[in-house]
N, C-alpha and C positions, 0 to 999 in steps of 0.2 A: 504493500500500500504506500510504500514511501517514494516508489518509484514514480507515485501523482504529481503532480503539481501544490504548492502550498494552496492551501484552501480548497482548493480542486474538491467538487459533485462527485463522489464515485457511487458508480451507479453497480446496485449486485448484478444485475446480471453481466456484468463489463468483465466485472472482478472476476464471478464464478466460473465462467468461461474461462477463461485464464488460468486460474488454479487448475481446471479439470486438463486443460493441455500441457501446463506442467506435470503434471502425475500429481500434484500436492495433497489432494481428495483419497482420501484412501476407501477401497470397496467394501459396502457395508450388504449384509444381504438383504435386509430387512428395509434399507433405505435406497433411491437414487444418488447419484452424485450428486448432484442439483441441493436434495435437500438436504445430504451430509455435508454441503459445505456451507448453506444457509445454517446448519447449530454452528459448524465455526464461526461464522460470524457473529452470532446471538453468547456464543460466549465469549466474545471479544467486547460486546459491548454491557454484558453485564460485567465485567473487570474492566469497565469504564478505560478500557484502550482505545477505542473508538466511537464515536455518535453518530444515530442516526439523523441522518440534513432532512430528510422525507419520507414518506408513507402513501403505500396506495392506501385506496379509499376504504377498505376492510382493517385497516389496521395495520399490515404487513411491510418491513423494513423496504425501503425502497433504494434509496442512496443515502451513504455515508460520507464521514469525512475524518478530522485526524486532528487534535492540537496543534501545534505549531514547534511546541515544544516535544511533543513524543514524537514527530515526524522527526524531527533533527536527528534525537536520537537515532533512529529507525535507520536510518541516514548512516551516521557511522558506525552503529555496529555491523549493519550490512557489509559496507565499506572497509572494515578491519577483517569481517569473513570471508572477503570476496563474493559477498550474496550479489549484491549491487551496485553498483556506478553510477552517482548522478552528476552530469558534466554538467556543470553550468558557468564553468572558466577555464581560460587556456590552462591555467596550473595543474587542473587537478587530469589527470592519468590513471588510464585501466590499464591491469596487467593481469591476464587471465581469468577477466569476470565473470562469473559467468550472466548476469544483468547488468545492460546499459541502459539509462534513457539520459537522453538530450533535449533541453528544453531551451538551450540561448543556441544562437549562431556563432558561437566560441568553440562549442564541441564540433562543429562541421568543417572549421577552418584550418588544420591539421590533416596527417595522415595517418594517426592513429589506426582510423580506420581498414587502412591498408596492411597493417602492420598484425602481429599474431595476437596483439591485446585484446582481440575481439573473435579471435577461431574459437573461443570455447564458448561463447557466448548462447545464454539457450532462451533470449529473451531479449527484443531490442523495442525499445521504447520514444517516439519524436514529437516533441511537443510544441515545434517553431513554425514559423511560417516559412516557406521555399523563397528564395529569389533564384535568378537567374546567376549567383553563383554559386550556389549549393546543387542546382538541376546535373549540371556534368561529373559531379562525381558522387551521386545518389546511387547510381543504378550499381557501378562498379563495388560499391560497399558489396552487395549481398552477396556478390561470389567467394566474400571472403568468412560469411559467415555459416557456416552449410549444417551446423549442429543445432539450428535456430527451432522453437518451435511456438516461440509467439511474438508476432512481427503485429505493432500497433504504428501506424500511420496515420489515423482517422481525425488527429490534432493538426495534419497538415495534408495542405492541398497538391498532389502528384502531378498532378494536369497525366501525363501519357500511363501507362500502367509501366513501369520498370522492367524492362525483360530480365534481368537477373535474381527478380523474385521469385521466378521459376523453377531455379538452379534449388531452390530451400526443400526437398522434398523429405526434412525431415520435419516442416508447419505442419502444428496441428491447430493455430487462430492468426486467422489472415484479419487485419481491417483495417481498410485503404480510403482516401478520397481521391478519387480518377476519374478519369472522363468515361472511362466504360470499360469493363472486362477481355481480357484478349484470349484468343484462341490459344489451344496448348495450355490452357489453366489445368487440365485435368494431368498434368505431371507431379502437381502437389497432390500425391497418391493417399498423403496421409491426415490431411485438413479435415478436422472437424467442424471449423467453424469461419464461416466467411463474410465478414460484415463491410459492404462497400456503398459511400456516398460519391452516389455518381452522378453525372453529367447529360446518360443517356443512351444510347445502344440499346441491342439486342445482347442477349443472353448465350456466350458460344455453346457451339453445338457439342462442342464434348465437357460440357459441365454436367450434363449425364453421366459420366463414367466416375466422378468422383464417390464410388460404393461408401469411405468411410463421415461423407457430409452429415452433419445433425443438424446444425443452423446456417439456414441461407437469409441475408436479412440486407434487404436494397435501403438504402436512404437516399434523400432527393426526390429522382426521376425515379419511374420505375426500371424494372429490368424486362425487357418485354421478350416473351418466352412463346416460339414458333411450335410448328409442327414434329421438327426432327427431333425432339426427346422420345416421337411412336416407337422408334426403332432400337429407344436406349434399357438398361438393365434398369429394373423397378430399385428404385433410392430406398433403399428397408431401415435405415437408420436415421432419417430425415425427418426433426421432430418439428423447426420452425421454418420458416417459410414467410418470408416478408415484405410486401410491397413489390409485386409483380402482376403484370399484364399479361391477359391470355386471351387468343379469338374463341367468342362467345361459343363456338362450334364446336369446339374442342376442351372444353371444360370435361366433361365427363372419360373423355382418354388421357389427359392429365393427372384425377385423381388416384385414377387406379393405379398410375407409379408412384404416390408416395403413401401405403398404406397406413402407416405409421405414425403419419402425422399429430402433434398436439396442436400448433397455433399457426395459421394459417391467414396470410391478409394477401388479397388477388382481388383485379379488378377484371373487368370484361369488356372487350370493345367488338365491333362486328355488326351486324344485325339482332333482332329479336330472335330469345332462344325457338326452337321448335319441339324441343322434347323436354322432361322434367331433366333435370339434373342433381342427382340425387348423393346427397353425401353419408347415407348412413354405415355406408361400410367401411369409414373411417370411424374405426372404435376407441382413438384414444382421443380425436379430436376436442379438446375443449376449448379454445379460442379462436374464432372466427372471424375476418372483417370482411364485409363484401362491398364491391364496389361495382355499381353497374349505373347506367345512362338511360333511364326510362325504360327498362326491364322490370317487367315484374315478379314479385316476390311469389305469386303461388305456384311457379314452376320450380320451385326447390324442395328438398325433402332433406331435413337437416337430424343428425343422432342425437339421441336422449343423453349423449353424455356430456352436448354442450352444456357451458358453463356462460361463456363470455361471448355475445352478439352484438355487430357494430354492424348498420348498416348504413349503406351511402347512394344516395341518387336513384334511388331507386323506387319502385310505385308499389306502394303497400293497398292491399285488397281487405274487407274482412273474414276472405276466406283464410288468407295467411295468415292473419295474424291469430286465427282462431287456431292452427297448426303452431303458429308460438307457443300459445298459450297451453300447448301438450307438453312442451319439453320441461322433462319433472326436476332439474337440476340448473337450470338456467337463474345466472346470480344476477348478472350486470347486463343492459340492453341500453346499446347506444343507436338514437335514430338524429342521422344528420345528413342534411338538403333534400329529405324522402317528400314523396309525394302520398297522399292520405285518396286513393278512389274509391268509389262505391261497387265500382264492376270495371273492367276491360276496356271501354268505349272511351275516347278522347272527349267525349262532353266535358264544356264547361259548368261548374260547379262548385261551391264552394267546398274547402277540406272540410273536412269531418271523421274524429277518433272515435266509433262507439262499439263500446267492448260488448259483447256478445252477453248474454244472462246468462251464466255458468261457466263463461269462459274464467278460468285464474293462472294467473302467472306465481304459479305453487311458491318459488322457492326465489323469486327475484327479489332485491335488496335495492341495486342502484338499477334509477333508470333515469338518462338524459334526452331532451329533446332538444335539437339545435340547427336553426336555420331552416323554420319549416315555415311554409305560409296556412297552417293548420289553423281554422278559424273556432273550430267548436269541437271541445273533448270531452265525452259523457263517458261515467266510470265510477266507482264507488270501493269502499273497504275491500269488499267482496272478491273487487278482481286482480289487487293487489296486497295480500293480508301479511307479508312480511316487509314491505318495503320501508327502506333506511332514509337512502338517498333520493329528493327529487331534484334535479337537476335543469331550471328551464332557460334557453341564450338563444335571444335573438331571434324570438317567436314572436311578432311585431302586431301578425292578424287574430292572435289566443286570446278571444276574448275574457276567459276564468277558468282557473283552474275548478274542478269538481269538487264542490262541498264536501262531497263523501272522503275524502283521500284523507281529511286533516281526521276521520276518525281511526284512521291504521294506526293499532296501537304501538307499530313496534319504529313508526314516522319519526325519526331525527333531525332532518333538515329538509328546507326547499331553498330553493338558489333560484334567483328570479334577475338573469340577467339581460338588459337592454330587451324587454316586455312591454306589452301596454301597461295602459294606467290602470285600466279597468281588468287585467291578469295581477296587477302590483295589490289593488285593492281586495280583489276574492283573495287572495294569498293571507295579508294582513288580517281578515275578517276569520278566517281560519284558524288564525293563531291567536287572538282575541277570544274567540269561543274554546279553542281546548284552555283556555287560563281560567277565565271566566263560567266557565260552567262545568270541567273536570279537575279544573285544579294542575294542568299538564305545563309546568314549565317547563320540562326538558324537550318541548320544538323548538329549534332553532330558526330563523325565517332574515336570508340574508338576499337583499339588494341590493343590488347594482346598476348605475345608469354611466350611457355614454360620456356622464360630467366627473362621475367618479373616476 
């Protein structure tokens, strides 16, 4: 952790990733790596070694960070071990480190690099911004570090993809900012995990063959993902999947190469679908995000072991959302720029949310609404009996939220951001009646306007 930045956001899963490519994670039967290194964290921060910065929205450690003072340390005891190297002046020199990170343009200005002080290195770390004299002898670095097996670049911008990143086939976490992925990726035979903020491209065609992938995760642009994966080996160890593009035609021969899937965010471009597309035979799947361009929702068929629902652009029917409201495990449901129809027909008409008489969404907690032009939402206790979080931004035509909601007993908060007056006031009048006539001060009831 010392190899961050001072004050540096570290985010778990940045960390866990990391530890799991170093081997640090030791195999538990009973546990995932994932969650055997989420307890090392948790007892790192009960012996008050580190703090957590945030939390999702259930409670759970999100990102961390580190004193100022036990980083130091961290620093040079590393440093006296040879655990770590943090260059951040011409003076200071590695000799057989096995971690480097570089965070000024001091450590780039030398040949270090060149030199055997970094052959053993199993961890290289860069936290600067590139200019045009550090570009000429970036790429030449990796051929000198071949024992490497977590390369973090995601702190700076590549522009080309480095072809001597290649040469590292013994990466098991690659994370890059580039202009896009180049062919011949698939030589890092041993990469578990590949995080890249890109620029743009297509997706090469032999990033199929990488069997040992578990997380593929795009930032930026998407990674927009063709037809020639028909012909590649089914990805069996491929748990995440993040921010990619597929023709709406081919969604259902895409799933069936990653059965394994747990979280999954893909968008769809193409024509309207013509057959359902059905994901239930992804059984580990729990987090979903879909993104589609006035498709509708009731040609999906989504597993009961969803957990986490985000949808995007997309036209909700009441027949879908009555098929939502079956999934028995479902916590979090995020609707953002959806469109609210009555049936199929382009008729104009105003939105409208009403929840079906016996429809419930059993086991949901957080639910946001964002960027809808949704005019009228009818719904009560009934259809939401565990709900935590409401979450509403930038719903401008909502004229009130539904009486009934403020009586969910297990209701925490509403979030009512840049809303009408008359969604700001049913809100208020809610939270005045559970005070007022149950005694319920633990609703919280927080606003926000475009002046805040």
């Amino acid at each position: 952790m010392g190899a961050f930045p001072e004050d540096y956001e570290i985010k778990a899963s940045r960390l866990i990733r990391m530890w799991v490519a170093e081997g640090f994670v030791k195999v538990n039967r009973d546990k995932s790596l994932k969650e055997e290194a989420e307890d090392y964290l948790k007892s790192l921060v009960e012996r008050n070694l580190v703090s957590v910065r945030s939390y999702h929205w259930r409670g759970k450690p999100k990102s961390y960070s580190m004193h100022d003072l036990l980083r130091d340390l961290c620093i040079r005891k590393a440093f006296d071990d040879k655990f770590l190297c943090v260059k951040d002046a011409p003076e200071v020199t590695f000799s057989n480190m096995r971690r480097v990170r570089i965070h000024t343009s001091y450590g780039m200005k030398d040949d270090d690099y060149a030199s055997s002080g970094m052959s053993l290195a199993r961890s290289f770390l860069l936290f600067i911004k590139l200019d045009s004299f550090l570009s000429p002898i970036l790429s030449p670095m990796f051929f000198t570090l071949s024992l490497l097996r977590v390369l973090d670049l995601l702190e700076t911008y590549i522009g080309q993809f480095p072809k001597g990143i290649l040469q590292l086939v013994n990466l098991r976490y690659l994370a890059i900012d580039c202009y896009s992925l180049p062919s011949g990726i698939s030589r890092l035979c041993n990469l578990q995990t590949l995080i890249a903020r890109l620029g743009g491209g297509h997706a090469p065609p032999d990033l199929w063959e990488m069997s040992e992938l578990r997380h593929l995760i795009s930032l930026g642009a998407c990674l927009v993902i063709r037809d020639y994966y028909l012909k590649k080996p089914v990805l069996m160890k491929l748990q995440t999947m993040w921010y990619v593009t597929l023709c709406a035609s081919e969604i259902g021969d895409f799933l069936e190469r990653i059965p394994n899937i747990e979280k999954l965010l893909f968008s769809a471009d193409g024509p309207e679908l013509s057959e359902v597309v059905d994901f239930t035979h992804l059984h580990k799947l729990q987090t979903l995000s879909w993104r589609s361009f006035n498709k509708f929702l009731c040609r999906f068929k989504f597993p009961s072991t969803l957990r986490k629902l985000s949808l995007m652009s997309c036209v909700i029917t009441p027949v879908a959302m009555t098929a939502l409201c079956a999934l028995p495990n479902l916590e979090v449901f995020n609707i953002y720029y959806c469109t609210f129809k009555s049936n199929e027909t382009n008729e104009e008409e105003e939105e409208e949310w009403e929840i079906a008489e016996g429809d419930e969404f059993s086991s949901l907690q957080f639910l946001q609404l964002y960027c809808l032009q949704l005019v009228h939402w009818r719904a009560d206790e009934t259809n939401f009996p565990r709900l935590r979080h409401l979450l509403i931004e930038d719903c401008k035509k909502l004229e009130e939220i539904p009486a009934g909601i403020g009586e969910i007993p297990t209701l925490q908060l509403i979030h009512l951001e840049a809303c009408s007056d008359s969604a700001v006031a049913s809100a208020k009048q809610i939270q005045e009646e559970q005070q007022s006539e149950y005694g319920n001060y633990d609703l919280q009831l927080r606003i926000v306007s475009y002046d805040d």
